[in-house]
N, C-alpha and C positions, 0 to 999 in steps of 0.2 A: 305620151311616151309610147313608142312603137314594142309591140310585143315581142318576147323574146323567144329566138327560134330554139325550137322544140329540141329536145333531146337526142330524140330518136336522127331528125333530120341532121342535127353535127354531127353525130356518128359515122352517118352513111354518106356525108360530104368531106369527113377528112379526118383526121385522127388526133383523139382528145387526150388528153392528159390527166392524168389522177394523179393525189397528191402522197406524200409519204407516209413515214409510221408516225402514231401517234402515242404508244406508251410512253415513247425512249424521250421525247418531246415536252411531255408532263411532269417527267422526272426530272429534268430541267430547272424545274421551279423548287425539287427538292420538297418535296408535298411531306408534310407529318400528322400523325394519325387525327391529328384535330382539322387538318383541314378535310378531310371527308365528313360524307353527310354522317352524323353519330357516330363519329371519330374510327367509322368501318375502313381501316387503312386497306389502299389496292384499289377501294371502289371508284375507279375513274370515270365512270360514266355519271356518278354521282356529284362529279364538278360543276356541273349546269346548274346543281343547286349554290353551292359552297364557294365557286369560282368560277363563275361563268367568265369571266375577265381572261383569264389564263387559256382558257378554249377557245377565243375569240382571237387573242393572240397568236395562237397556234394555227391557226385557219388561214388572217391575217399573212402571216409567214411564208405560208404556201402558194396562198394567192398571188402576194408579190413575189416569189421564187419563177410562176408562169404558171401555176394549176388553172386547168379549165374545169375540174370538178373537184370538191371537199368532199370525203366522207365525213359521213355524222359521227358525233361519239359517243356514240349507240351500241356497241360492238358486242356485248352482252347486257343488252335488256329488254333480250325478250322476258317472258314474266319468271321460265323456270330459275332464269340467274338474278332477275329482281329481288323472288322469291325468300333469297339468301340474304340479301341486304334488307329487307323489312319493308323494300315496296312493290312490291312484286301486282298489287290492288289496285296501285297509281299505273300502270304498264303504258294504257294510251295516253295518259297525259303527260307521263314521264318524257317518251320518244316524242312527244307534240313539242313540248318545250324544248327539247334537244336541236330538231329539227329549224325550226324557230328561231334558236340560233344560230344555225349557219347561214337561214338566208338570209337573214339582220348582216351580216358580214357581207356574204357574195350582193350585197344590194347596192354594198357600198362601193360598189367596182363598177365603172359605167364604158370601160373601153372594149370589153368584148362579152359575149354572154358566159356567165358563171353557172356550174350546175352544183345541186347540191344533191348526194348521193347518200338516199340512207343505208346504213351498215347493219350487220343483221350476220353476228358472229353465230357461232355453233352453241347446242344447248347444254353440251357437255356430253349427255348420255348419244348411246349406239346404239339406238334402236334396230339395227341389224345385227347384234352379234347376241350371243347366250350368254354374257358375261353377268353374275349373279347382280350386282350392282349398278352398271350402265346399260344393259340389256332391260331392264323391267321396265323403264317409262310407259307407260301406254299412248299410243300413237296419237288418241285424239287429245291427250295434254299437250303433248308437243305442238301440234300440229297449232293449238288453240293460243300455245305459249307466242309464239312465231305471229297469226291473225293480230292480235292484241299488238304486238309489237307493229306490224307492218299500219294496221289502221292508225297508231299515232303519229307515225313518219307522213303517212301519204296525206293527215288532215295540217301538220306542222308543214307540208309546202314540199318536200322532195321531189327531185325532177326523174327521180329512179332508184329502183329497190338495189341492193346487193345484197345476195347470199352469199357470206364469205366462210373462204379459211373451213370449206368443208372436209369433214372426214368420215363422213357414213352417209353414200348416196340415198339410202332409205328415207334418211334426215333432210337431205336436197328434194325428194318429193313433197314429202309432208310442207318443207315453206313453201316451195312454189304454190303448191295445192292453196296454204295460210296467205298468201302474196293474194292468188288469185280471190278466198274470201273478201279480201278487207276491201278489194277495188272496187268488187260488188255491192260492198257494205257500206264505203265510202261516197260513189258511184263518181268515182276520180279515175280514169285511166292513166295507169303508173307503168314506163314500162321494167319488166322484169330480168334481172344480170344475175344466170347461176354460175357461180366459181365453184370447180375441185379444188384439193389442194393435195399435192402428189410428193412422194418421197424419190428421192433420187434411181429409183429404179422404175417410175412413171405410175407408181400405185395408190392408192388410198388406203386410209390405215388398213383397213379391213382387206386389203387386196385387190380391189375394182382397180381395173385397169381404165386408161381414158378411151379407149372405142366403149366401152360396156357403161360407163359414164356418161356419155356421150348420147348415147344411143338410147339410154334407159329417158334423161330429161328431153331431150333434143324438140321431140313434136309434143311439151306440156305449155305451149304457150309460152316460151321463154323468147327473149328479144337480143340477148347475147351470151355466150356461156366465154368460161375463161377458166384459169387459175392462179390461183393468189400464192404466198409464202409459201415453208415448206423448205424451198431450196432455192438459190440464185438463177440467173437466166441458162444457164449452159445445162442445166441439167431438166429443164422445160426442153429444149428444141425439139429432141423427137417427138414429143405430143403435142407441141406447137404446127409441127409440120402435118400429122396424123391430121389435128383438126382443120387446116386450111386447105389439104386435099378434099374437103368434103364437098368444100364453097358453097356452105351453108347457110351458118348464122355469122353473125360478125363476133369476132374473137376477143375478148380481153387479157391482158398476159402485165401480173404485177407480179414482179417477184420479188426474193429479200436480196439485201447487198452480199450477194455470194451466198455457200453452204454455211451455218452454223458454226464457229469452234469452240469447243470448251475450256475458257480459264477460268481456275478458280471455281470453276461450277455455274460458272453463267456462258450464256450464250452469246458470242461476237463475232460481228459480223465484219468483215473486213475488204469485202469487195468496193473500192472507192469512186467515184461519182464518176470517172472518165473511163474505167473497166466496164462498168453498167452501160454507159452509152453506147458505147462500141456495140455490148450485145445485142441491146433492145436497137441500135440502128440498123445491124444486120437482119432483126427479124422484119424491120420494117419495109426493109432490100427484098428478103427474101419473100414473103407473107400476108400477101394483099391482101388477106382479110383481118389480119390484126389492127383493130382500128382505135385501140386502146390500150396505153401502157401508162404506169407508174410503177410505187414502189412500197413494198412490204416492211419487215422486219428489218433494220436496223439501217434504213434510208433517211433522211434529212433534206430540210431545204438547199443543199448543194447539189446532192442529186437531182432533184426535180431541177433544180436551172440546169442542169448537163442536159437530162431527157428535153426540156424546153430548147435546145438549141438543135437538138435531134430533129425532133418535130419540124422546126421550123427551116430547117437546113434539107428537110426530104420537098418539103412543099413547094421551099423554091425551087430546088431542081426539076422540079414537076412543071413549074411556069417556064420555066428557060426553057 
């Protein structure tokens, strides 16, 4: 079996695909509180144990929709959110088995190479702000929450870290910093994807704008920086464009289906799989360093086959 080409090398040969949201996905299945690990209802990451089957299926879904990479469904476990579910102790073996399962999946695909992308949500806390409660973490918990996490991903087989869905660049140091222990720890070189995650005025919660973002991780050893949710495509451009004047690093850009609306008290998103394309195909137009797009909060296997037609409709016009 000929080895599978590297991760870093598809990136920088053509533009990969990541796959959609995964709450909205699990909810699907209409999960109740006994199907989580010790009936802790919400703990989704805790499906690996409970229903590995239903996460397989999800993956599955994606893959055939056209994803050239799964995120894992790791998204909070590192150990501080482990922590609150009771296994916070299991952390590396927890992401090991996570991880495990997606490439049990992407293995089963043999027509073009699959990546499996570990996820590596936010810890909750802000270690950059004074707030009496989210401000107190001490930086080398975090920091150690995040290592723990990254070393079970990168021994479970990941072809690449994600820091996702960030809101306090403080916090995007600390994992990089935790990313780069665990490679050392592991002595596996993984390469490393930091995302902001920006509000419709181009900020982080705390107010970091994306040059100061940017700027602050840029040279910590990172292999692509981007931004995830948050908000739909249209209200990324201006910091889409900011980062592609730099023609620096290669760009990732996954965002949700449109902004947020509120019914009823939930969040819906309403931007449809052919409005998405349009966007992300203009960035493609525009944005020769964006070498990576998918889809955040409230995307679906319909979307990812529109962004697959994208993809695939720039490439040929590249050959023609």
């Amino acid at each position: 079996m000929t080895e599978k080409e590297s991760f870093l090398n598809a990136v920088n040969s053509r533009v990969l695909l990541f796959d959609g949201a995964m709450g909205t996905e699990i909810q699907k299945f209409n999960p109740k509180p006994e199907d989580f690990p010790d009936g802790k209802d919400g703990f989704n990451d805790g499906l690996v144990i409970t229903h590995p089957d239903w996460i397989k299926q999800i993956h599955r879904t994606y893959l055939d929709a056209g994803s050239d990479c799964i995120e894992t469904n790791s998204f909070g476990s590192n150990k501080i959110k482990l922590d609150e579910y009771g296994f916070g102790d299991q952390t590396v073996e927890f992401n090991k088995k996570i991880a495990e399962l997606a490439s049990q999946v992407c293995s089963e695909y043999s027509d073009k190479p699959r990546y499996v992308i570990g996820s590596m949500g936010p810890s909750g806390y802000l270690p950059s702000s004074n707030d009496p409660d989210l401000g107190q973490m001490p930086l080398d918990e975090i920091r150690m929450a995040f290592e723990l996490q990254a070393e079970g991903l990168i021994l479970g087989g990941v072809d690449a870290l994600l820091i996702e869905t960030s809101q306090d660049i403080l916090e995007v140091k600390l994992v990089i910093e935790a990313c780069h222990n665990a490679i050392s720890k592991t002595g596996k070189k993984v390469p490393i994807i930091a995302n902001t995650t920006l509000d419709q005025y181009g900020k982080m919660l705390l107010g970091t704008n994306i040059q100061a973002a940017y700027t602050t991780v840029s040279d910590m050893g990172i292999d692509i920086f981007g931004m995830n949710c948050s908000t739909g495509p249209i209200e990324m451009d201006p910091s889409v464009r900011w980062l592609d004047e730099q023609n620096q690093l290669n760009l990732l850009v996954v965002p949700n289906a449109g902004m947020p609306e509120n019914e009823g008290g939930n969040a819906v998103y309403k931007m449809t799989p052919e409005k998405m394309g349009e966007a992300l195909s203009d960035f493609l137009k525009k944005y020769k360093k964006v070498k990576i797009i998918g889809g955040c909060c409230g995307t679906n296997p319909e979307h990812i086959k529109v962004l697959r037609k994208v993809i695939d409709e720039k490439a040929s016009s590249l050959r023609g």
